[in-house]
C-alpha positions as CSV (number, residue, x, y, z in Angstrom):
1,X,-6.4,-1.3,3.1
2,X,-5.6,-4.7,2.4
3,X,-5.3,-7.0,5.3
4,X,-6.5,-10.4,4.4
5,X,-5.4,-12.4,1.2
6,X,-8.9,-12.6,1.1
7,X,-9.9,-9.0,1.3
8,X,-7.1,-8.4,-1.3
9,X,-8.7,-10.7,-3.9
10,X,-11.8,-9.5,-3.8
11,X,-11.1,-6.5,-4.3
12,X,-9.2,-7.3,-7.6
13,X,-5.7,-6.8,-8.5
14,X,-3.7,-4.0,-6.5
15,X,-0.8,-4.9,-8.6
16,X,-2.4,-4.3,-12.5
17,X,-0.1,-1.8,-13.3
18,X,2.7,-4.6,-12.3
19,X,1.7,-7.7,-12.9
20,X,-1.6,-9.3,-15.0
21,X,-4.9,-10.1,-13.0
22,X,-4.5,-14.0,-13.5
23,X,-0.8,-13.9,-12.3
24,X,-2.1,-12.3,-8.9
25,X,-4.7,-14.2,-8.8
26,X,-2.5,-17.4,-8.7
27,X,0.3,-15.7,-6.4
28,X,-2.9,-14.9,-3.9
29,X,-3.8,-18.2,-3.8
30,X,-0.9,-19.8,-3.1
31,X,-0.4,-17.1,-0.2
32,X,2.7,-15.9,-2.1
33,X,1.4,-12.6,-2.0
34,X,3.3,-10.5,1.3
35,X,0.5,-8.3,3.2
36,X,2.8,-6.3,4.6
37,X,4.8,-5.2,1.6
38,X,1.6,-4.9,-0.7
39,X,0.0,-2.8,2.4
40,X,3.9,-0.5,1.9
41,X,3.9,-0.8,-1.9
42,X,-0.2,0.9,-1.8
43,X,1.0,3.5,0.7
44,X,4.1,4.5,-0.9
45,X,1.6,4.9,-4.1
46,X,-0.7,6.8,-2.5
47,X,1.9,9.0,-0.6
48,X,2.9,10.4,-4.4
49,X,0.1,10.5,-5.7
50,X,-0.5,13.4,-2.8
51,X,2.7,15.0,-3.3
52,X,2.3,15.0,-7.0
53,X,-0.4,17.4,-6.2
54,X,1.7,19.2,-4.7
55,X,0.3,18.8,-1.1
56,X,3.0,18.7,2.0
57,X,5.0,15.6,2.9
58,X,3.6,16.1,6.8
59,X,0.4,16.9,5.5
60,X,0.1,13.5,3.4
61,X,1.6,11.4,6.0
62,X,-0.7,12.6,8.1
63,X,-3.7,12.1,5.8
64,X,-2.1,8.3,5.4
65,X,-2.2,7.7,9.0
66,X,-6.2,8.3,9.2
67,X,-6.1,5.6,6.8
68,X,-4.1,3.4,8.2
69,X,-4.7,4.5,12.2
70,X,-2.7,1.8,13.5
71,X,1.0,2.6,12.0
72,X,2.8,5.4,13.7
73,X,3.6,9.3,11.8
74,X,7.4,7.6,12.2
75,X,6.3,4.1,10.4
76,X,4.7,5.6,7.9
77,X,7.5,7.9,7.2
78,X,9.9,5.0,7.6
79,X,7.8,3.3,4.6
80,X,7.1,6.5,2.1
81,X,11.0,7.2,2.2
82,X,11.8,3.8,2.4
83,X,13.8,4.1,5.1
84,X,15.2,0.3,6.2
């Protein structure tokens, strides 16, 4: 979980697949990088990644909210659906 700019860059480039390491770099410093969206983008990742192996939507949402034990079943369906 990513819930720092700082946290985020140490931990290297969430994004690679998206954008290069030095362009997130830059972006991160310049606190153009939004927490809350890269926290949704990583979770939305995550959430099929789990489906792709063919486990339950309830059963991953639920395995997501251990990780992330602050955000609701609801919210976290909100976000893997991308419910607005």
């Amino acid at each position: 979980m990513y819930t720092t700019e700082f946290e985020a860059s140490e931990l290297g480039n969430p994004l690679s697949e998206l954008i290069s390491d030095d362009v997130y770099q830059l972006l991160a410093s310049q606190g153009l990088i939004n927490e809350k969206s890269l926290r949704n983008y990583l979770i939305r990742q995550k959430f099929k990644q789990m489906r792709r192996r063919e486990m339950g939507a309830a059963k991953a949402i639920s395995q997501l909210r251990s990780e992330y034990p602050y955000l609701q079943f609801d919210t976290l369906r909100k976000i893997v659906y991308n419910i607005k």
